[in-house]
C-alpha positions as CSV (number, residue, x, y, z in Angstrom):
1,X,10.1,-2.5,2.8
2,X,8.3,-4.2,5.4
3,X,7.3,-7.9,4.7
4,X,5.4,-8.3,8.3
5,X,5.5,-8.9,11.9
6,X,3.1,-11.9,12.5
7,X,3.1,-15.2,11.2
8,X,5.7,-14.8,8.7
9,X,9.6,-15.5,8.0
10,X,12.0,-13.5,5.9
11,X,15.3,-14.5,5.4
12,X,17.8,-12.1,3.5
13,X,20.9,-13.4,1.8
14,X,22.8,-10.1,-0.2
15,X,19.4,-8.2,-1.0
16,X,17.3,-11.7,-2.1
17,X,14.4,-12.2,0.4
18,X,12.8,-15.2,0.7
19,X,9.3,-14.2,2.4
20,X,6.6,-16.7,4.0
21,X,3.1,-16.1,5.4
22,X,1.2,-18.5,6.9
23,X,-1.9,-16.7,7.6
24,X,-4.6,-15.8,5.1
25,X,-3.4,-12.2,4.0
26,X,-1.3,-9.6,4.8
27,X,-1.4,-5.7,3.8
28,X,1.4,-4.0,3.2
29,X,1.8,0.0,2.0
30,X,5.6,0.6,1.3
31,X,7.7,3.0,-0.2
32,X,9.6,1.3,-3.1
33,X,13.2,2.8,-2.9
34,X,15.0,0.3,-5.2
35,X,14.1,-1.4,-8.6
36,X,12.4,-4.9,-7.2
37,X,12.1,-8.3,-9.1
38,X,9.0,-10.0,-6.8
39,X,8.3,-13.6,-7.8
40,X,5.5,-15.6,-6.4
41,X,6.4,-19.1,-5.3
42,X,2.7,-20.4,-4.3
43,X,0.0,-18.1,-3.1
44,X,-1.2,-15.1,-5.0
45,X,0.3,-10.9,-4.5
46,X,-2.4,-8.2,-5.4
47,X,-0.6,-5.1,-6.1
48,X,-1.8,-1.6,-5.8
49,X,-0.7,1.1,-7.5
50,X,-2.3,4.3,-7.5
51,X,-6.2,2.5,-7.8
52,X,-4.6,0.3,-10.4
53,X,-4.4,-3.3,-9.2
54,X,-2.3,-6.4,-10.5
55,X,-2.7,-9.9,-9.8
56,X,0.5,-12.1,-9.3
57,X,0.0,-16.1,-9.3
58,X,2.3,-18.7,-8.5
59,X,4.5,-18.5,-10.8
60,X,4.6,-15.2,-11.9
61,X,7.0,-12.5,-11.8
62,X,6.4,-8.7,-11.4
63,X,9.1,-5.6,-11.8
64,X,8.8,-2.6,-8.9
65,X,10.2,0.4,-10.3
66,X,12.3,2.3,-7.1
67,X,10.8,5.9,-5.8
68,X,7.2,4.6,-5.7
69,X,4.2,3.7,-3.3
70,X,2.3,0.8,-3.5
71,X,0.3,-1.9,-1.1
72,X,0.9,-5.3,-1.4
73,X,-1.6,-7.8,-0.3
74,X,0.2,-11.1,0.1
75,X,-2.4,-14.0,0.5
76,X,-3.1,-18.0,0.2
77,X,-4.3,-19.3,-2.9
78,X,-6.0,-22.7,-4.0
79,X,-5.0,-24.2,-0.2
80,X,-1.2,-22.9,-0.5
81,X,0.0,-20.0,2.0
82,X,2.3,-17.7,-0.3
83,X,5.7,-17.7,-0.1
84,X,7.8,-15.4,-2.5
85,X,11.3,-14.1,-3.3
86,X,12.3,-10.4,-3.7
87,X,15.0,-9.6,-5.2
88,X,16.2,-6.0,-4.5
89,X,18.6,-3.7,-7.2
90,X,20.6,-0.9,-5.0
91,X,21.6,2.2,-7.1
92,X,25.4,1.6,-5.7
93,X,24.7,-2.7,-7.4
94,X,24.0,-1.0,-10.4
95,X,26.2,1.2,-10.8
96,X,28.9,-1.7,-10.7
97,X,26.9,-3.6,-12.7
98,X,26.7,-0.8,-15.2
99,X,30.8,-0.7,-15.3
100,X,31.1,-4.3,-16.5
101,X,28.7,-4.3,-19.7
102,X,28.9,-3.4,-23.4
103,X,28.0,0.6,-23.3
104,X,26.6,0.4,-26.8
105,X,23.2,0.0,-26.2
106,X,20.4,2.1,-28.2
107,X,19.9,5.4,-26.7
108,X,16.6,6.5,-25.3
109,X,16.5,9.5,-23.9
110,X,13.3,9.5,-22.1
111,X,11.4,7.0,-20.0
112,X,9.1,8.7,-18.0
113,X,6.2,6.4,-19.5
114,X,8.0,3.4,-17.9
115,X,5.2,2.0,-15.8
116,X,6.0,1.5,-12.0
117,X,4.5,-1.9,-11.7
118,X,5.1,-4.2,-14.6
119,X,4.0,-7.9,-14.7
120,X,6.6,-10.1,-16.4
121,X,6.0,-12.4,-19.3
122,X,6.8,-16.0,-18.4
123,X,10.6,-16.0,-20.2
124,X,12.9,-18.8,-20.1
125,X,15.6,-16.6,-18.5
126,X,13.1,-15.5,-15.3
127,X,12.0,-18.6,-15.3
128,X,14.9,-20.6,-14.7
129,X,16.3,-17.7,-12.4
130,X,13.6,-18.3,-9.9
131,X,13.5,-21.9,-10.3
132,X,17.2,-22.1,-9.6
133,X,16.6,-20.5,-5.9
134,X,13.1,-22.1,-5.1
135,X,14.8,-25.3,-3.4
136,X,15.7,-22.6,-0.4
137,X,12.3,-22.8,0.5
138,X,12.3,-26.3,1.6
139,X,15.8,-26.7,2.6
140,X,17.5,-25.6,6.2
141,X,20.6,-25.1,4.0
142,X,21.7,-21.2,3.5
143,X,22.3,-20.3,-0.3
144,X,26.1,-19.0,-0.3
145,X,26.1,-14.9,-0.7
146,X,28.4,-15.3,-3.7
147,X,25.5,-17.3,-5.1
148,X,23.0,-14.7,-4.7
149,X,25.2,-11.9,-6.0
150,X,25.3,-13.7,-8.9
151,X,21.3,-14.3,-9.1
152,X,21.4,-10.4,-8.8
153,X,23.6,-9.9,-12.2
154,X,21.4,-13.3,-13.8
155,X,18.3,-10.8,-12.8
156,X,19.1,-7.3,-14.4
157,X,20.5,-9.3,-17.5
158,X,16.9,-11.0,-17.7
159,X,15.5,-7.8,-17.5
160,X,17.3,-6.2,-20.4
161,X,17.1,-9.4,-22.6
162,X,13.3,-8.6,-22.2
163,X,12.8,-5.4,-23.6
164,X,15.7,-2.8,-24.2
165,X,13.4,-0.4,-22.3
166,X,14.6,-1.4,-19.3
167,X,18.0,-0.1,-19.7
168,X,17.8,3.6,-19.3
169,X,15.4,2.8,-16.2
170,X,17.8,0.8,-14.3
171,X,20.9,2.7,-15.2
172,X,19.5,6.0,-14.3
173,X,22.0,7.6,-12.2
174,X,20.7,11.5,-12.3
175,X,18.6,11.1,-9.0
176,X,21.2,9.6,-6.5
177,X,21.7,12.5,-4.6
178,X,18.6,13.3,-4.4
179,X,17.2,12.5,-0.3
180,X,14.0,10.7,0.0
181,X,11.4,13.2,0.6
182,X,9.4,10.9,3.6
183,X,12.5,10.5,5.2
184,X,13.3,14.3,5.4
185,X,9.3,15.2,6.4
186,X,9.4,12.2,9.0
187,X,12.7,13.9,10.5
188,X,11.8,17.6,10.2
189,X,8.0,17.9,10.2
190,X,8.4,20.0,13.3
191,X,10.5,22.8,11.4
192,X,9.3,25.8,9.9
193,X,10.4,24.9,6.5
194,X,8.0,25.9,3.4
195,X,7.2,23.6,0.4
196,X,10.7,25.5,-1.7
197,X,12.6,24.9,1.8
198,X,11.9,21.4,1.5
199,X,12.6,21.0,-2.8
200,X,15.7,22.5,-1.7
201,X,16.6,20.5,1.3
202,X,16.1,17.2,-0.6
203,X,17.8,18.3,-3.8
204,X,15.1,19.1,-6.3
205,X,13.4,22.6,-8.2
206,X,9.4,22.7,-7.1
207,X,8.4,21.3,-10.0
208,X,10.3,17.9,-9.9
209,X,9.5,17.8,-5.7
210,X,5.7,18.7,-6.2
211,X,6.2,15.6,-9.0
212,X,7.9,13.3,-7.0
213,X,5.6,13.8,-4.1
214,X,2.4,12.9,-5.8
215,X,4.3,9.7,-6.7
216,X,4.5,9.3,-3.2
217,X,1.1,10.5,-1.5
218,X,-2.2,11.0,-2.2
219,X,-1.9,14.2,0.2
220,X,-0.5,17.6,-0.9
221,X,2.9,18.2,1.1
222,X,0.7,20.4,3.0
223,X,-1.9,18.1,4.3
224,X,0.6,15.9,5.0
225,X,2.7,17.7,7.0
226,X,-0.3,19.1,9.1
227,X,-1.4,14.9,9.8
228,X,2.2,14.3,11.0
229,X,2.3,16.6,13.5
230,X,-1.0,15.9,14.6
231,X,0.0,12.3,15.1
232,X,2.9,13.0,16.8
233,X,1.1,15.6,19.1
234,X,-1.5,13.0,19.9
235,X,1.0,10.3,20.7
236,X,3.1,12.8,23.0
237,X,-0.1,13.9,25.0
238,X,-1.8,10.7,25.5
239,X,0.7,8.4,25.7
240,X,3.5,9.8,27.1
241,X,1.6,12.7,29.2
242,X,3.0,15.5,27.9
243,X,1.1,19.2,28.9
244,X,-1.1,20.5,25.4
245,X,0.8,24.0,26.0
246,X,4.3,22.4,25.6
247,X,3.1,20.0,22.7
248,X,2.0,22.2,20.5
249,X,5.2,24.3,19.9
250,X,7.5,21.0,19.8
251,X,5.6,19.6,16.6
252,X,6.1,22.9,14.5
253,X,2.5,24.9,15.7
254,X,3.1,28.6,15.9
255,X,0.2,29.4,18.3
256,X,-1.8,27.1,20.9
257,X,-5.2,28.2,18.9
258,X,-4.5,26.6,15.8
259,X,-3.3,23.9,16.9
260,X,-6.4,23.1,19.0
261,X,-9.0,24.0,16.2
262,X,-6.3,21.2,14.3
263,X,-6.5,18.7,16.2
264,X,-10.5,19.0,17.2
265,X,-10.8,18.6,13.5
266,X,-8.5,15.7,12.6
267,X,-9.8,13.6,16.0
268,X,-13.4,15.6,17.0
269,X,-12.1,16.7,20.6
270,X,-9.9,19.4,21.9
271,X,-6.5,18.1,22.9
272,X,-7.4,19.0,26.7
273,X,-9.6,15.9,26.2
């Protein structure tokens, strides 16, 4: 995830990110690829989550659930820039988490209704996690990595002390082998591959890829595929040069013709232009 490039500092200690802005707000669309605790120190978050939005105050706490797209608007609030802490759950943390706790918890076998972004209530155990790292904010002194591994186990047991629903969410282990679909598209746009080619390639049947994409992008796989290498092709021939009859065939076109009546479309002039 990307917390910014101007006017900001983010420091990482074992997946815990302590994030600063001193500007008045910053956008950011990302790809959620691990469960995410976000807690706001000062400052407000608006989240965005397919045209659903959620307001997080100083104070606050918000759960990110992985394999979904949402923007994050980080801003100042009542005078005070905003400043928050991320704390990030790997599949490979939970899984040894997972090895170390009482296995007898109730079964639910389903939890597709789990909502992706899920405000906190205020709980003594988040609570007095957050507050126990907040000092790091205002000291030049680095909090010890063993320290923060342990805030990571003190998080996912806050989690589950909240509402037994979150157990079969973060101890889902049926989807680590599957590759994330962006990262495929982003490396293979330029391939010939159709939308069963691709389910295959990252490990799914169409049915769960056309699922997981919409989770992902507003686009069909399609459309998407047809913006990339148009972006690509436009980068290639203005900025680094490259002749429209080379172009074409090296981001995935079949034939110069389409590809011109493409990109005339997307940007309103031929790519001789």
């Amino acid at each position: 995830m990307d917390f910014g490039r101007n006017e900001s500092l983010t420091f990482s200690y074992s997946d815990v990110f302590f994030s600063y802005y001193f500007n008045d707000n910053r956008t950011c669309t990302s790809m959620v690829k691990n469960h995410m605790l976000v807690y706001i120190y000062s400052g407000e978050l608006l989240v965005e989550q397919k045209k659903k939005k959620t307001v997080i105050s100083a104070g606050e706490c918000i759960f990110l659930r992985r394999d979904n797209r949402v923007d994050l608007i980080k801003q100042a609030e009542n005078g005070e820039q905003f400043k928050g802490i991320f704390m990030i759950f790997k599949r490979n943390f939970l899984r040894e988490f997972y090895q170390t706790i009482d296995k007898k918890q109730p079964k639910i076998e389903s939890h597709e209704e789990f909502p992706s972004v899920l405000k906190l209530p205020q709980t003594p155990d988040i609570t007095s996690l957050f507050q126990s790292m907040t000092p790091y904010f205002d000291s030049s002194i680095e909090p010890a990595d063993e320290l923060m591994k342990l805030k990571l186990h003190e998080g996912v047991y806050s989690l589950l002390n909240i509402d037994q629903m979150f157990y079969p969410v973060l101890f889902d282990f049926t989807e680590p082998w599957k590759i994330d679909i962006l990262d495929f598209m982003r490396d293979n746009y330029m391939y010939d591959l159709s939308i069963e080619d691709i389910a295959h390639f990252t490990g799914r049947s169409l049915a769960t890829f056309k699922r997981d994409f919409k989770k992902i992008s507003e686009s069909s796989p399609q459309k998407w595929l047809m913006e990339k290498r148009l972006e690509i092709a436009y980068d290639k021939i203005r900025n680094e040069n490259k002749k429209v009859s080379d172009v074409y065939l090296e981001v995935g076109f079949k034939n110069l013709s389409h590809f011109s009546s493409a990109f005339k479309k997307q940007f309103g002039y031929s790519p001789t232009k």
